[in-house]
PLY file of the C-alpha trace (Angstrom):
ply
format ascii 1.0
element vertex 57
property float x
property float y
property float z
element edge 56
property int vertex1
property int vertex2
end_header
0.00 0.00 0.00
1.42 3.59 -0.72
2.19 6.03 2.17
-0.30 9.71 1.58
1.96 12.39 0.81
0.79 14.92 3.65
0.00 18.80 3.10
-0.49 20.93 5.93
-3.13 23.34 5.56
-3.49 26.41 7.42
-5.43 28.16 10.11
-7.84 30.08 7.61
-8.69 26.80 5.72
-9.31 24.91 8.82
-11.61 27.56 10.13
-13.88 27.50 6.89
-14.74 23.69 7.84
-16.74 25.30 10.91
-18.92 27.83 8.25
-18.82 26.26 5.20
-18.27 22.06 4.77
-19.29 22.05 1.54
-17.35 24.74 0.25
-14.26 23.51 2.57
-13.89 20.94 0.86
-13.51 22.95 -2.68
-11.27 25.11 -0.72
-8.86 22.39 0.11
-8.74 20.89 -3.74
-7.68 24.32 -4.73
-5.29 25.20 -2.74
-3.59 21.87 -2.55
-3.19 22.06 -6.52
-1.97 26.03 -6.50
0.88 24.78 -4.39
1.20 21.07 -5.56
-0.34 20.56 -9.08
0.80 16.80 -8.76
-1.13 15.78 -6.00
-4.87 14.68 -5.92
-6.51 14.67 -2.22
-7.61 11.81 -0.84
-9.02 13.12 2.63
-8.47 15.43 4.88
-7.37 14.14 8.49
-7.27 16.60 10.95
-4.81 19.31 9.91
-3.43 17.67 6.45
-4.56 17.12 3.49
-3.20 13.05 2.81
-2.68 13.20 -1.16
-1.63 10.89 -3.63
0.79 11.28 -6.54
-1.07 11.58 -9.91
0.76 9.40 -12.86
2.82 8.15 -10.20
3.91 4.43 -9.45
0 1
1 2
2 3
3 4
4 5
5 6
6 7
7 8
8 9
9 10
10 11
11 12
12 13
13 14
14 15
15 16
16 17
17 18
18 19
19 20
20 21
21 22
22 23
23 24
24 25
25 26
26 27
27 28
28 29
29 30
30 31
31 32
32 33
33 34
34 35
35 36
36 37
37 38
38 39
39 40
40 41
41 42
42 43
43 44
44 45
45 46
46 47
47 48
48 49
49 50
50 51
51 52
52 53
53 54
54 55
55 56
């Protein structure tokens, strides 16, 4: 099985879970792939994002 690649996310991203789930969610696909166009999100697990490498063995 292959390891998550972990992104931290900040403060103002974990915040929006509390108003907005939905849109937290959007919020966390976006700025995961500003920063790391590679990666696809799997889930979020308390402050990280655990991602997987796309095209990657």
């Amino acid at each position: 099985m292959k390891v998550p690649y972990k992104v931290l996310l900040p403060n103002w991203l974990i915040q929006m879970y509390k108003v907005d789930p939905e849109g937290f969610k959007t919020e966390v696909v976006k700025f995961v792939r500003t920063g790391r166009p590679e990666y696809k999100v799997l889930r979020v697990e308390g402050r990280y994002a655990l991602c997987e490498r796309r095209g990657h063995l």
